[in-house]
Every structure is written in C-alpha cells, then in structure tokens.
N, C-alpha and C positions, 0 to 999 in steps of 0.2 A: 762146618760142624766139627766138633772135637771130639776124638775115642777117650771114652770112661766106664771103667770097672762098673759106677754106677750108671743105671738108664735113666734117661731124661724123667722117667714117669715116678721114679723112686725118689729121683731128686725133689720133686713136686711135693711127694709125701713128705719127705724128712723136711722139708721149709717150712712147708702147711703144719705140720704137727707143732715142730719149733714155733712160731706164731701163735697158734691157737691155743698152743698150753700156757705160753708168755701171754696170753692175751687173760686168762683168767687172775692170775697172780698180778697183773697189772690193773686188772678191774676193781680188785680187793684194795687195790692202794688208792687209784681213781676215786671208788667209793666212801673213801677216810677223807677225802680233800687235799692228797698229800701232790705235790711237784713231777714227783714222777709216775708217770701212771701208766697208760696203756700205751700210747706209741712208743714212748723209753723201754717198758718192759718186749715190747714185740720186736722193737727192733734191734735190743741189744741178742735175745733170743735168734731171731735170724739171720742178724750177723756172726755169730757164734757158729752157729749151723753151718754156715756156707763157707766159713776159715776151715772149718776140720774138714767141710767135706774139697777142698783145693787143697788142702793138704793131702787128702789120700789120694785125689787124681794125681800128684807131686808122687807119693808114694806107688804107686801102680804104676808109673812112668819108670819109677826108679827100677819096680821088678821086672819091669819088662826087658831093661839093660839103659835104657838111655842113663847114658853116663852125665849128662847137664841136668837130672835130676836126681840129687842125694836129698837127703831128707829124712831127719830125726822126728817122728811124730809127736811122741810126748813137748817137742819145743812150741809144736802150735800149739797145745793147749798150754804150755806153761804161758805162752804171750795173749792169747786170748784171758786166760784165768787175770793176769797184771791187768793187761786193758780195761778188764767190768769192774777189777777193784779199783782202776783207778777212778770209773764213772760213780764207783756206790760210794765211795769217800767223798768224790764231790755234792752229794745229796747230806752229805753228815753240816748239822751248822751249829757251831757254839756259841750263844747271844746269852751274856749276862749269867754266865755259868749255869745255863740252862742247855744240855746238849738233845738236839732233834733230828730225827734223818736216821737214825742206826737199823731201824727195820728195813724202811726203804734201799736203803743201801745196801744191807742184809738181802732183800729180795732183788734188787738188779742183778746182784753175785750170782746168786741161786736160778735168776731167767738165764744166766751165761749158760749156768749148768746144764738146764733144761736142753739150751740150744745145742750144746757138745753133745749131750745122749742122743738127739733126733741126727746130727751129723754125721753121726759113725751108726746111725742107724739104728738104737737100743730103743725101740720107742717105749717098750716096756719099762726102763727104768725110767726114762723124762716123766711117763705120765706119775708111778708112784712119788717121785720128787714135786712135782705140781701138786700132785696129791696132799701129801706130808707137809710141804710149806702151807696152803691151802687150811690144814686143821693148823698149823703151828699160828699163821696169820689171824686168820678171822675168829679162830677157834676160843685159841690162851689170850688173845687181846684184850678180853675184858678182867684176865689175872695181873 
C-alpha cells in the first residue's frame, strides 16, 4: 500500500462523484443519438479525476522533501485540459460544409472539468458545472 495525503475512502468519493456527474451530461448526449455518450463522458471524467488526484500524491511527496518528486501542479491540468481537447475535436466532423460534434466536444471538455473539480476534491463546484452544462445542454437545445 502507498501513503497519501488523501484516504483511500475519499479517493472512492472523488472517482464516484467524477463518474456520476460525467454519467449525467453523458446521458443527455446518449439521449440526442449523438457518438459520444456515457462511457466517453465517464471515462474521460474519471480519468481526469485520477491525473490531478497522482499529481497531488506527486505533490505531497514533494512537501514531504522527497527530492525525486518536483512537480508543477497547474502542468497536470494544462496536460489533461490539451488531452479532452484533443478527444472533443475528434467528435467535431465537417461533411459537405455542414459542421456536427461542437456541443459534444464542448461537453467531453466540460466532463474533463467536472473530473479536475472532484480530483482536487471541489465537489461543490463539479456538481454546479454539471449543473450549468446540464440547463445549457438540454435546456437552450431547442434555441
């Protein structure tokens, strides 16, 4: 077993949350017919969750003094943020000058989000961001 700032049981929460809120905003795209839907939006959410949250075990190692762990925190979320925009551009598809995928894409970004707030533990904001996509989603769709 490995020492971590966080407990294993907290860990548990912040996955579960990250999934379960990516599970709703994934449902809403599921719902529409659209490619990416619930396992896309869950899993880009809990992989998001679990890079911030080995970054701060990387970071609590560092304050502890171990000197083989330095580590810039804002770098994992600049590389996770690159990584889901690289997956919501691949959902974007331009056929016959007709472009589709931009919401979708839009919402893989926004599951990343979700997953970074429950990783650093904010669960407070992931849920209002679930939230907020959630009326932006299902809500302005038919504007």
């Amino acid at each position: 077993m490995f020492d971590s700032e966080i407990p294993p049981l907290e860990m548990l929460v912040r996955l579960t949350a990250a999934v379960g809120l990516a599970l709703l905003l994934g449902l809403e795209r599921e719902l529409r017919g659209k490619a990416a839907g619930l396992r896309s939006h869950m899993l880009v959410s809990l992989g998001a969750a679990a890079f911030i949250m080995m970054g701060l075990h990387i970071l609590f190692a560092t304050g502890e003094g171990d000197p083989s762990a330095r580590i810039d925190p804002t770098r994992i979320v600049e590389g996770v943020i690159g990584g889901i925009g690289f997956l919501g551009a691949g959902s974007i598809i331009q056929s016959r000058g007709n472009i589709q995928g931009i919401t979708t894409g839009a919402s893989i970004w926004t599951a990343g989000a979700v997953g970074v707030a429950c990783g650093i533990g904010n669960l407070a904001l992931a849920g209002m961001v679930t939230l907020m996509a959630l009326i932006i989603m299902a809500g302005l769709g038919p504007f």
